[in-house]
N, C-alpha and C positions, 0 to 999 in steps of 0.2 A: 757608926760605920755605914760607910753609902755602899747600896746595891746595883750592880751592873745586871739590867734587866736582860743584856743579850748573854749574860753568863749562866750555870747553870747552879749558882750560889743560893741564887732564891728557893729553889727546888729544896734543897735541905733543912730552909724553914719552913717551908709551907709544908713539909710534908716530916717534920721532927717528929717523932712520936709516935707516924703513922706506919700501915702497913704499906712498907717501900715493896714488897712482893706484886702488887696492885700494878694493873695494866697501864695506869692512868701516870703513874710516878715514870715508867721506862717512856711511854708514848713523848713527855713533854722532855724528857733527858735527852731525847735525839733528835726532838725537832729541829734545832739547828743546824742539822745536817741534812735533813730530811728538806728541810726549805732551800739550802744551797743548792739540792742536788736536782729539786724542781725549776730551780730558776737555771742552773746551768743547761740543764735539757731547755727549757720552753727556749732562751735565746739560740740553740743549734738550730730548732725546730722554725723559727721565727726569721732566723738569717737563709736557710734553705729556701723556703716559701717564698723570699723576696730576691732571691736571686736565681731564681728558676727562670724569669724572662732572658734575663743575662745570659743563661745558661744556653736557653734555646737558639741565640743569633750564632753561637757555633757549633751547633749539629748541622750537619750538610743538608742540604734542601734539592728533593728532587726534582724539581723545575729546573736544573740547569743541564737540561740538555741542547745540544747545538741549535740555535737558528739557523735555519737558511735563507739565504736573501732569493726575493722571486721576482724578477723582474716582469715588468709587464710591458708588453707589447700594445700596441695599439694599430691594427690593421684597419685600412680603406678599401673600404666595400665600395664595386662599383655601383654608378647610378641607377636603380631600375628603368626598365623601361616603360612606359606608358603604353599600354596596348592603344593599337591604331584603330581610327572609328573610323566609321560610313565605309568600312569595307564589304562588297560584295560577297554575298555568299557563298561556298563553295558550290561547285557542281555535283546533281547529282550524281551517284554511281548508276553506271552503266547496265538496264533491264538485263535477266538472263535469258530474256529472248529479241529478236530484232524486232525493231519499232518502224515500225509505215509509216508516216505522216500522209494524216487521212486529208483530200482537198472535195469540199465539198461538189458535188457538179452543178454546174452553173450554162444556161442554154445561152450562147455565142456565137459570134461568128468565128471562123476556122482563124483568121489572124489577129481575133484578139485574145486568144488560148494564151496565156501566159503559163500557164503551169498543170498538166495533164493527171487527173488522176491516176493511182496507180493500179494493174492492172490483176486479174484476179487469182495468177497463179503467183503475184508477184507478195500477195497478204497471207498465202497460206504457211497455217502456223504462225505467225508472225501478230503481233502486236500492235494495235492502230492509235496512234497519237496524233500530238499537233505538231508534229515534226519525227524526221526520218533519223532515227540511233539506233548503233550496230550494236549488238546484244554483247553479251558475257557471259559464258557455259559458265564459267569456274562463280558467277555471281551469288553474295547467299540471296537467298528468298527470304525478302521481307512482307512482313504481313503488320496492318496499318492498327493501330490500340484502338481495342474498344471505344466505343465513346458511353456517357452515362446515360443515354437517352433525353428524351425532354426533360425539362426543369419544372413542370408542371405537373409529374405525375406525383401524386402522395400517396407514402406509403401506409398500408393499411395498419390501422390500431391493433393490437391484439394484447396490449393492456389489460392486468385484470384491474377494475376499481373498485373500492368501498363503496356500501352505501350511502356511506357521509359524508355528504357534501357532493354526489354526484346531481344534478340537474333534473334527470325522470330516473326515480328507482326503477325498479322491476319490480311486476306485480303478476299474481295468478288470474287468471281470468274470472271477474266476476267478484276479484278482491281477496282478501287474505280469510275470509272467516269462509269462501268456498272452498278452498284450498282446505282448513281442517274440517268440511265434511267430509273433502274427497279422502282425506288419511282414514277419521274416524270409519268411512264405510268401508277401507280396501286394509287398512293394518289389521290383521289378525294375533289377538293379546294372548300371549302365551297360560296356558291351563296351571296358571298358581295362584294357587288362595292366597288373599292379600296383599297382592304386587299391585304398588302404587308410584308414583312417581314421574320426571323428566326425560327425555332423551333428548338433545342436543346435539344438532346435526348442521351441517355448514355444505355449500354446494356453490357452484358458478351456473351462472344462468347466460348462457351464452346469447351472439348478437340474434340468432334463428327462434330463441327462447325457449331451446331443450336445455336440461339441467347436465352437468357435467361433474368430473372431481368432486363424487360425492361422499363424505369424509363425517363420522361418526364422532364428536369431540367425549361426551359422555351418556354412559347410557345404565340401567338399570339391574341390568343380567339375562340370564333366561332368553337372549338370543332376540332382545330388543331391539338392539340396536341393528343388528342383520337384519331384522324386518323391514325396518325404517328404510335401509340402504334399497331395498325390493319394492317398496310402496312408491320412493321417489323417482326410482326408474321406469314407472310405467306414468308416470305423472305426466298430462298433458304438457302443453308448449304454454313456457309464460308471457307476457309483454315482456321484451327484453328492457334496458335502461340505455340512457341516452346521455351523450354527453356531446355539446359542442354540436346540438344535431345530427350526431351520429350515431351508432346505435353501435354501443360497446359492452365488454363483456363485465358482467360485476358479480363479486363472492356476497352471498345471503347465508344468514345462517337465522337460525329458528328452535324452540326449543318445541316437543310433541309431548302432549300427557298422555302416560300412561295410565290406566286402572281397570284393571281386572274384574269380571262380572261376579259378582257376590252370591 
């Protein structure tokens, strides 16, 4: 007897004797429906899928709304005009007071007077030019622009500069080590056992060489640094610094030790 593997004939040998209750004997008795029923779904699912482009050229499409047609015009502009050259300038406007035309006097004879000056009640008030214009009450009053002065005058520096790289630093008279006798003999060190230390202190030594903007960076406590500020205000005049042969103003800064008499 020949078996038809697509029948469910086999099933009854293979599984003679066994227990047909078993999940395994019902799963393969319907698999031939069970595969029918995957293949008839997957070709709906499959025919869908490819005729969804088809589908979409008739759904309406909102781009079809009305064009309008726009004509265009083409308008002729006329030719510009070329502004005119070598034309004179206008004239001024008319003084708001009347103008004399002043002639200088010249000593002649009586017929060779061509032109008289004018006479003295005839200027008052009145405006003396090189020629005679009749004024204008309603005229504005103009008044002529600044001018910048010479072109040679320089304006003063008042640059602050570093010490580095300037030309002449600034110095204390006598050099930097007279400069800390003068502190060590005029700063008075605060009454604390064991206060030792820096203060660091920064100033402008101006072009006159008095000290200016004088500015405490760090200091030790105990009203250090307030001293410092009081020591260098009474502090002579330094050689100022130079730059370019000039005598400009530069920030020095310095550190001052502190220590306390034991």
């Amino acid at each position: 007897m020949k078996l038809d593997l697509l029948k469910n004939q086999w099933l009854e040998i293979v599984f003679d004797g066994r227990n047909k209750l078993y999940g395994a004997y019902e799963m393969r008795k319907s698999n031939g429906k069970t595969t029918m029923r995957s293949l008839i779904i997957g070709g709906i699912i499959f025919t869908f899928l490819v005729s969804i482009p088809v589908l979409a050229n008739f759904l309406p499409s909102g781009d079809d709304e009305a064009v309008l047609d726009q004509k265009i015009t083409t308008v002729k502009l006329p030719p510009k005009e070329k502004p005119k050259e070598n034309l004179p300038p206008p004239p001024p406007p008319p003084p708001k007071v009347d103008q004399v035309k002043f002639v200088k006097p010249v000593v002649a004879k009586a017929e060779e007077v061509v032109e008289e000056p004018p006479k003295i009640k005839e200027i008052v008030d009145k405006k003396i030019g090189a020629e005679t214009i009749k004024g204008d009450p309603d005229a504005e009053l103009t008044v002529e622009p600044v001018g910048n002065g010479p072109k040679d005058v320089v304006e003063e520096d008042n640059n602050i500069y570093n010490t580095a790289g300037i030309e002449v630093k600034p110095d204390f008279p006598g050099g930097i080590e007279k400069f800390y006798k003068f502190v060590g003999k005029n700063y008075q060190v605060p009454e604390e056992e064991g206060l030792k230390g820096k203060v660091f202190v920064s100033f402008v030594v101006e072009k006159d060489g008095s000290l200016t903007d004088i500015k405490v960076i760090r200091d030790i406590g105990y009203g250090t640094g307030k001293e410092a500020i009081r020591v260098l205000k009474s502090c002579p005049k330094w050689n100022p610094g130079e730059q370019n042969g000039k005598k400009v103003r530069v920030l020095y800064s310095l550190p001052i030790s502190i220590q306390s008499a034991e």
